[in-house]
C-alpha positions as CSV (number, residue, x, y, z in Angstrom):
1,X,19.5,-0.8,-24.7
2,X,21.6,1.7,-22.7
3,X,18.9,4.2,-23.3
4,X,15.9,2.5,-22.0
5,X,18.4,1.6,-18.8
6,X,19.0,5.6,-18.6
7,X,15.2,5.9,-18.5
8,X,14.4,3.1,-16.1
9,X,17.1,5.0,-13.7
10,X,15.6,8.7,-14.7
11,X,11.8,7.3,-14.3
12,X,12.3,5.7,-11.2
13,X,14.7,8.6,-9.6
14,X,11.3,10.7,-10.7
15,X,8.8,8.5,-9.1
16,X,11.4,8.3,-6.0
17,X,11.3,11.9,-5.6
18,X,7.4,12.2,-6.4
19,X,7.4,9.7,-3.1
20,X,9.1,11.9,-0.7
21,X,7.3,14.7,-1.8
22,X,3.9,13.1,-1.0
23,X,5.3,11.2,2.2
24,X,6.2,14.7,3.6
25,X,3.0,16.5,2.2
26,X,1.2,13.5,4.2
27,X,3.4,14.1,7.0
28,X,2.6,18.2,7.3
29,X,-1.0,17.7,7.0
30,X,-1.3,15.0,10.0
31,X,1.2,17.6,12.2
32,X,-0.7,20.9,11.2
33,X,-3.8,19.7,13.3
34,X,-1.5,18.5,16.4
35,X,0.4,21.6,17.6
36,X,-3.0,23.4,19.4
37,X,-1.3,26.3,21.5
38,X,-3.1,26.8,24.8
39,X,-2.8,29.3,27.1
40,X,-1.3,28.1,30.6
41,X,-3.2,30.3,32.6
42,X,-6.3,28.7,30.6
43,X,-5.2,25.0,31.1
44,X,-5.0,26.0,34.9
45,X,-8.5,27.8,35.4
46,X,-10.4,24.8,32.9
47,X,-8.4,22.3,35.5
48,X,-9.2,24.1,38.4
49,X,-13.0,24.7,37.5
50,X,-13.6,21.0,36.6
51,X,-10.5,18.8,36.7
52,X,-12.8,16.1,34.9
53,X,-13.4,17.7,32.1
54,X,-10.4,18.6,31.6
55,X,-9.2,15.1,32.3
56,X,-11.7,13.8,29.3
57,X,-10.3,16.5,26.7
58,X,-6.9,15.5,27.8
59,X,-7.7,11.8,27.1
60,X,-9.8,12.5,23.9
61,X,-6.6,14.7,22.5
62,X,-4.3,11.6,23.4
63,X,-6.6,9.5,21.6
64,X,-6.9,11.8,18.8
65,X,-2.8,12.1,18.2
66,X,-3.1,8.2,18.0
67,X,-5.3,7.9,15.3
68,X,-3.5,10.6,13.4
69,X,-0.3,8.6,13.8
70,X,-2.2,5.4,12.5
71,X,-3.6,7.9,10.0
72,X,-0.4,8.8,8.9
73,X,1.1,5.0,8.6
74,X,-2.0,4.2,6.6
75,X,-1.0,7.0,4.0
76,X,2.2,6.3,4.1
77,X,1.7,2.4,2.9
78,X,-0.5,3.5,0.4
79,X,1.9,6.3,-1.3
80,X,4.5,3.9,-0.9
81,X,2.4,0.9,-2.9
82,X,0.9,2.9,-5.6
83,X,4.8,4.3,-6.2
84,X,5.9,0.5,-6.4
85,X,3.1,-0.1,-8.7
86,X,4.3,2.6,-11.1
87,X,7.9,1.4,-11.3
88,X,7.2,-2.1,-11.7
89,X,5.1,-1.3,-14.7
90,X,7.8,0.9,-15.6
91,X,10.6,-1.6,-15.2
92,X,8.0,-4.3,-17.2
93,X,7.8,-2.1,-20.2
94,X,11.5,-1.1,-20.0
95,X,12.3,-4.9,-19.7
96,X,10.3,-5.7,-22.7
97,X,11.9,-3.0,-25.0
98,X,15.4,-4.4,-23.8
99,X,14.4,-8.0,-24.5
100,X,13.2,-6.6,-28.1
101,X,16.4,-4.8,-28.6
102,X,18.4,-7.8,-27.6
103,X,15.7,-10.3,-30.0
104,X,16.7,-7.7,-32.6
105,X,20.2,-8.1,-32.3
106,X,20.2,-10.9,-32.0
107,X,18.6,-11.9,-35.2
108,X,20.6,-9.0,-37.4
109,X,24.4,-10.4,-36.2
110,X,22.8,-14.4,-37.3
111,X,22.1,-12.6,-40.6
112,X,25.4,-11.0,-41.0
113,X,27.1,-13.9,-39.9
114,X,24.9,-16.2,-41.9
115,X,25.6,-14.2,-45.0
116,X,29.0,-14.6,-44.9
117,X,29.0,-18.8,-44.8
C-alpha cells in the first residue's frame, strides 16, 4: 500500500514537472514572435512619410499581442486539463490497487484469526 502511495507521489511529481515544462515551452513560443526590433530612425522616417500607415501597423501589432496572449491562455488551460486528466487516471488506478491491497488484507487477518477460534 505504501508503495503504490510512493508512486502516486513520484507519478504525479513527474506529470507536475512535465506541466511546467510545456507551460514554459508554450510560454517561449508565444514571446519569440513579440520582441520585433525596429530601428528608431526607421519608426521615425515610416511615421514621417505616412503617419497612417504607420498608425494601422501600430494597431494591427497591438491587436496581434492580444491574440497571442489569449493564444497563450488557451494553451495554457489545455496543458493544464490534459495534465489533470492523467493524474486522476493515475490516482484511479492507484486507488484501486490500494483498495485491493486493503480487500486482501483484510480477508487474510479474518483467516488467521478465524483459524484460531
Amino acid at each position: 500500500m505504501v508503495g503504490q502511495l510512493i508512486e502516486l507521489s513520484a507519478s504525479a511529481a513527474a506529470d507536475r514537472l512535465r506541466t511546467l515544462g510545456e507551460l514554459q515551452s508554450a510560454a517561449l513560443d508565444a514571446a519569440r514572435g513579440v520582441f520585433t526590433p525596429m530601428n528608431p530612425r526607421e519608426a521615425f522616417e515610416e511615421l514621417r512619410q505616412d503617419p497612417f500607415a504607420w498608425y494601422r501597423k501600430s494597431v494591427a501589432s497591438m491587436l496581434d499581442g492580444t491574440q497571442r496572449v489569449f493564444k497563450l491562455f488557451e494553451t495554457n488551460a489545455q496543458i493544464v486539463s490534459r495534465n489533470t486528466e492523467r493524474f486522476q487516471g493515475t490516482a484511479e488506478r492507484t486507488g484501486k490497487e490500494i483498495e485491493s491491497a486493503v480487500s486482501t488484507c483484510t480477508s487474510r487477518l479474518r483467516e488467521i484469526y478465524g483459524a484460531r477460534n
